[in-house]
Each structure stands twice: as C-alpha cells, then as structure tokens.
BAFI-3210 file (N, C-alpha, C; in Angstrom, 3 decimals, decimal comma, padded with zeros to 6 digits):
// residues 111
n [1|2|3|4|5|6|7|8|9|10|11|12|13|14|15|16|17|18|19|20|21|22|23|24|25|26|27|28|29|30|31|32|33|34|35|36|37|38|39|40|41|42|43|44|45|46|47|48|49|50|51|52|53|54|55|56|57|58|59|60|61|62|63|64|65|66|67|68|69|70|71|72|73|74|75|76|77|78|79|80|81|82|83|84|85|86|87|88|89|90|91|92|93|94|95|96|97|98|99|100|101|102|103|104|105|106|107|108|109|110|111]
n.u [019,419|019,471|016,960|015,138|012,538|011,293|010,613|009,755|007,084|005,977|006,836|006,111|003,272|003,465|004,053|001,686|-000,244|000,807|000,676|-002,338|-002,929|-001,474|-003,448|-005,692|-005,004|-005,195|-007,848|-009,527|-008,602|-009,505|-011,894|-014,181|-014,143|-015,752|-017,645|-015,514|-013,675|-013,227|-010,709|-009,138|-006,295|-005,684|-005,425|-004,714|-005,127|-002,806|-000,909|-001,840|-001,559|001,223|002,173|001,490|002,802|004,950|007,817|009,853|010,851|009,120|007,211|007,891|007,764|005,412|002,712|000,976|-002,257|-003,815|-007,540|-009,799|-013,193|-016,365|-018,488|-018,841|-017,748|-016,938|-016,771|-015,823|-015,840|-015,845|-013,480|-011,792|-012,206|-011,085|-008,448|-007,746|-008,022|-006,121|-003,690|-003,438|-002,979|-000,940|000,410|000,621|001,635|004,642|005,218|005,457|007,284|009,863|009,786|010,587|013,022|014,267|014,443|016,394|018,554|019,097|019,941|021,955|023,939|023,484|025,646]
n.v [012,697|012,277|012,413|011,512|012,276|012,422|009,726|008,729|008,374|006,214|004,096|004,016|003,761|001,522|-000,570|-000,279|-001,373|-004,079|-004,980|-004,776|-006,673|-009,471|-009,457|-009,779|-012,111|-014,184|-013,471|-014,548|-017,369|-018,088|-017,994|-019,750|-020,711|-020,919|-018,203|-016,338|-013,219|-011,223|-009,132|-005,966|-003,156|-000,263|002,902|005,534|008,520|009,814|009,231|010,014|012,682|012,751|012,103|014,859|016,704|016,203|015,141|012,901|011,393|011,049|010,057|007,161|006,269|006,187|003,702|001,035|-000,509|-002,985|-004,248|-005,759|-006,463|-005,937|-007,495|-011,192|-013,418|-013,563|-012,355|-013,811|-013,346|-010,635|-010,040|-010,868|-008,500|-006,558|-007,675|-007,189|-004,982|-003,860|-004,654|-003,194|-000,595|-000,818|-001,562|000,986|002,589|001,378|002,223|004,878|004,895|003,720|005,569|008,038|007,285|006,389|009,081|010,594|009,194|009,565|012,477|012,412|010,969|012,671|014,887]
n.w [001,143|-002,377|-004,229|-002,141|-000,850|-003,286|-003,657|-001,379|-001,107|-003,169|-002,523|-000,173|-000,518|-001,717|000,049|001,800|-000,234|-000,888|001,461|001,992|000,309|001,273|003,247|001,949|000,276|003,052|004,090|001,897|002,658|004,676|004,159|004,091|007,403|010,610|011,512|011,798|011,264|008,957|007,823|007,721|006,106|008,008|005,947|007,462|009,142|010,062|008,043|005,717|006,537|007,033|004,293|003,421|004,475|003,038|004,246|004,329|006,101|008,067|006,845|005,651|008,342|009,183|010,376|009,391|010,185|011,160|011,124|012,412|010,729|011,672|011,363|011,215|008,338|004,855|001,742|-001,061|-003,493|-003,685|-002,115|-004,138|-006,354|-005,022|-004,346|-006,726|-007,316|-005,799|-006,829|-009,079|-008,292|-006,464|-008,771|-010,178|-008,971|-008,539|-011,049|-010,992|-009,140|-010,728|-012,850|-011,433|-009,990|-012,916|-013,984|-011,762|-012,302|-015,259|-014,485|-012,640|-014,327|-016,567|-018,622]
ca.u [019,636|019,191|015,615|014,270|011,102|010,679|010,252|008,823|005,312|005,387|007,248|005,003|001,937|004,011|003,968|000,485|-001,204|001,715|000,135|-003,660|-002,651|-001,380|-005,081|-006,602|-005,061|-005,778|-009,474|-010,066|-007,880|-010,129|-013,492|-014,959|-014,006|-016,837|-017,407|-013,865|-013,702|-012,361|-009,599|-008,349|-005,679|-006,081|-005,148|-004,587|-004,837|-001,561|-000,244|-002,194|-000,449|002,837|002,021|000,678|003,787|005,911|008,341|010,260|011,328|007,543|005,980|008,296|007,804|003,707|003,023|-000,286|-002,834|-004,622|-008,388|-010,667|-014,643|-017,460|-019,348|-017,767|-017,641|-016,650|-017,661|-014,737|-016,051|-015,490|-012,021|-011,107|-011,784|-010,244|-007,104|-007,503|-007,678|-004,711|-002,342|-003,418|-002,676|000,418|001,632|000,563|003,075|005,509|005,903|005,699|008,847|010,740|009,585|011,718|014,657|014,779|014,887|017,349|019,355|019,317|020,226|022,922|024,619|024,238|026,832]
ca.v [011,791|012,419|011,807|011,075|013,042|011,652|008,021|008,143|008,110|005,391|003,432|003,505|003,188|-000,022|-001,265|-000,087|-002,090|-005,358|-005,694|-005,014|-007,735|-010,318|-009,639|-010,022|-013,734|-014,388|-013,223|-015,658|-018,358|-018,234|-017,823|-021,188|-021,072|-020,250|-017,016|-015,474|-011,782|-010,344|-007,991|-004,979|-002,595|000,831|003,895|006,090|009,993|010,053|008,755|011,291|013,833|012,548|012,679|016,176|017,203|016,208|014,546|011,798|010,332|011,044|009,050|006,421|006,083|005,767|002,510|000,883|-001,089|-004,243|-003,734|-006,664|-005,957|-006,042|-008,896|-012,339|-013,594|-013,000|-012,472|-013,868|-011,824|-008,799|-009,946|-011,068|-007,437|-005,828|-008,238|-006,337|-003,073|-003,603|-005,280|-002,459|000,471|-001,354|-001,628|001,997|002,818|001,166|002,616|005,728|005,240|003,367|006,911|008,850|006,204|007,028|010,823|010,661|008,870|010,829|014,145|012,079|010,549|014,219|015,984]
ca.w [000,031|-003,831|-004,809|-000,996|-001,216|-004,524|-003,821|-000,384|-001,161|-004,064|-001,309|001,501|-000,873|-002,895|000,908|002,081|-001,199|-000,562|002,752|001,649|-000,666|001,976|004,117|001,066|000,715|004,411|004,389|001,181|002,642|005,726|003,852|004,978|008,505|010,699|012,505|010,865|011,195|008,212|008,409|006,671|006,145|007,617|005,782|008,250|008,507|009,813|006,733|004,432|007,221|006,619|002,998|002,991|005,007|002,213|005,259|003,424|006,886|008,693|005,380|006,161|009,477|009,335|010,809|008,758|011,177|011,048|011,774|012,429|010,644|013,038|011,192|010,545|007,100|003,831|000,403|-001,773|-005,100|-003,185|-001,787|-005,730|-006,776|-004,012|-005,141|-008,461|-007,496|-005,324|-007,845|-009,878|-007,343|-006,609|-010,036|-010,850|-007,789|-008,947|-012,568|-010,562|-008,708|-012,010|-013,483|-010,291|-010,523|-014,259|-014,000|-011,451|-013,199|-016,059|-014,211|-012,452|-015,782|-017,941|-018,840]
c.u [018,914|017,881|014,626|013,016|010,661|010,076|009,831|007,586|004,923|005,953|006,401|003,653|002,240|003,472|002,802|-000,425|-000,530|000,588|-001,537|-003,432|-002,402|-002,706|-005,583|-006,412|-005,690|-007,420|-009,805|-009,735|-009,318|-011,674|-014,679|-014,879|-014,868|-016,478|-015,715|-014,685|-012,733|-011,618|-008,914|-007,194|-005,470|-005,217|-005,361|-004,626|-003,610|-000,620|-000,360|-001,695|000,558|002,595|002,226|001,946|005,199|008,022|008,942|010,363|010,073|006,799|006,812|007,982|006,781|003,969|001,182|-001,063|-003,809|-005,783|-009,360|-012,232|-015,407|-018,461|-018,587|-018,675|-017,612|-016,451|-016,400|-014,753|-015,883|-014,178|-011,001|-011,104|-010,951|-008,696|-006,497|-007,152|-006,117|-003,619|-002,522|-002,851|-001,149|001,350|001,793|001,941|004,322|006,063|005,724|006,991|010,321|010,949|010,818|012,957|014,941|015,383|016,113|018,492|019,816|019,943|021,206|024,058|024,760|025,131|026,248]
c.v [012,340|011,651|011,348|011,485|012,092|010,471|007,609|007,536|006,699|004,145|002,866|003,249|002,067|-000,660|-001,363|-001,482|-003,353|-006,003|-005,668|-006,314|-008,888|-010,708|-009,974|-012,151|-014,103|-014,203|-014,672|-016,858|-018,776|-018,123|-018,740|-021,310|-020,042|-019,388|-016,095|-014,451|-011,003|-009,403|-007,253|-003,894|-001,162|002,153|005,505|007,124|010,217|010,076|009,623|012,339|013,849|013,214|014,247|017,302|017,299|015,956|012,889|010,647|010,037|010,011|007,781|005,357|005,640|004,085|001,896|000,001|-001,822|-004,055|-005,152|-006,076|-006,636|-007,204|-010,124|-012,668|-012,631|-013,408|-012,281|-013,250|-011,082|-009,032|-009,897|-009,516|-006,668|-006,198|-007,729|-005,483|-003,042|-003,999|-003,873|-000,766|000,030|-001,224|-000,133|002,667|002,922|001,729|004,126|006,075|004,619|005,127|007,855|008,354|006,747|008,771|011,237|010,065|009,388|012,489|013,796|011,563|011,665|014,750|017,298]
c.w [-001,199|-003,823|-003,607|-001,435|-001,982|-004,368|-002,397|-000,341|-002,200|-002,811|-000,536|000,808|-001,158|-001,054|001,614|000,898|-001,333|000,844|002,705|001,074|-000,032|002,860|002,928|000,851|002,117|004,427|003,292|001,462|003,851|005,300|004,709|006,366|009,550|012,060|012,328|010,480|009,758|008,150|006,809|007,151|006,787|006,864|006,463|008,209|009,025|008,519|006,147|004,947|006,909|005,139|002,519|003,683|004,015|003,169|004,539|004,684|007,579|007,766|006,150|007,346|009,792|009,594|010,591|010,546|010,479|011,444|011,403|011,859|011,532|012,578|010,382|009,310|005,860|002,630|-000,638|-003,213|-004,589|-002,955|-003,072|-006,441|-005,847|-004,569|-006,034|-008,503|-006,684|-005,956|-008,859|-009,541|-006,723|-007,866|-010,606|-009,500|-008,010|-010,653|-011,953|-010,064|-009,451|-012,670|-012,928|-010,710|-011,962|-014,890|-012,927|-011,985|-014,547|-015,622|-013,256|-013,628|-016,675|-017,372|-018,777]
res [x|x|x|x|x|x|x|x|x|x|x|x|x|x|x|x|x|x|x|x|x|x|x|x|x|x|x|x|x|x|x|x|x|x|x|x|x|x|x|x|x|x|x|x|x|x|x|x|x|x|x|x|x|x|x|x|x|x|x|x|x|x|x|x|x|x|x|x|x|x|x|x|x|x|x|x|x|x|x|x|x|x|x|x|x|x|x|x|x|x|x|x|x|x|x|x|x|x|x|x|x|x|x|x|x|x|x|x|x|x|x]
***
C-alpha cells in the first residue's frame, strides 16, 4: 500500500498515547479507593524493534501491555501531567501523519 511505512509509526504511537490516556483516566478515577495499584502502559522493546525494523505490518502488530505498579496509590498531580504530556505526544503524532496524508496526496493528485 501507498504510504504504509509512512503512517505506521504515527499510528501505533496515536494508539500507544490513546491508551496511556484511558489508564491515565482510570488511575485518577480510582485515586480514592484504598490499596488501588496504579497501572501503566508499557512501551515495549519490541515495539522500538518493530520500529527500528521499519516493518509497517511488525509495527502494527506490537501488542502494548498493561502493567500494574508495585505500590498502591496515586498521586493525581502526577497523573494530570502525565495527561498533558500525552495529549501532547498524541497530538504531535497526529499532525505527523496529517503531514504524510498531505504529501501523499499531493504526489497522487500532480500532474
């Protein structure tokens, strides 16, 4: 496919920092409730393998993981920036793969 490569990686990160983003609700939703293990996303070295393989269908394919932390509770100013940085790593993603979409499109439409 036209442009695979291209738009794997903003892809699987848009979906990597979507689902940080859903734990991130969940951990703050659950703040108050006692002995709650906080949970995060992992970024996997498979992933940065896939990545580094430049494997449009291998990137794809990475399969993130849920990882419980070893001491319950959690510190909702830390989850609120985390929130931040991930809406922000998300959105930089995404004007990454608008960027792709646009250049293919352009070099599909010239004459």
């Amino acid at each position: 496919m036209i442009g695979d490569n291209d738009l794997a990686v903003p892809e699987k990160m848009m979906d990597f920092y979507a689902a940080q983003q859903r734990i991130t609700a969940h951990n703050t939703a659950n703040a108050g409730v006692k002995d709650f293990h906080k949970l995060h996303v992992s970024f996997s070295a498979e992933l940065r393998e896939a990545i580094e393989s430049g494997d449009a269908e291998r990137i794809r394919n990475v399969a993130f993981h849920v990882e419980k932390a070893g001491q319950p509770g959690v510190d909702t100013e830390s989850e609120a920036a985390g929130g931040a940085k991930n809406e922000l790593n998300f959105n930089a993603f995404a004007e990454i793969a608008a960027y792709r979409l646009r250049m293919l499109r352009a070099a599909v439409t010239s004459k």
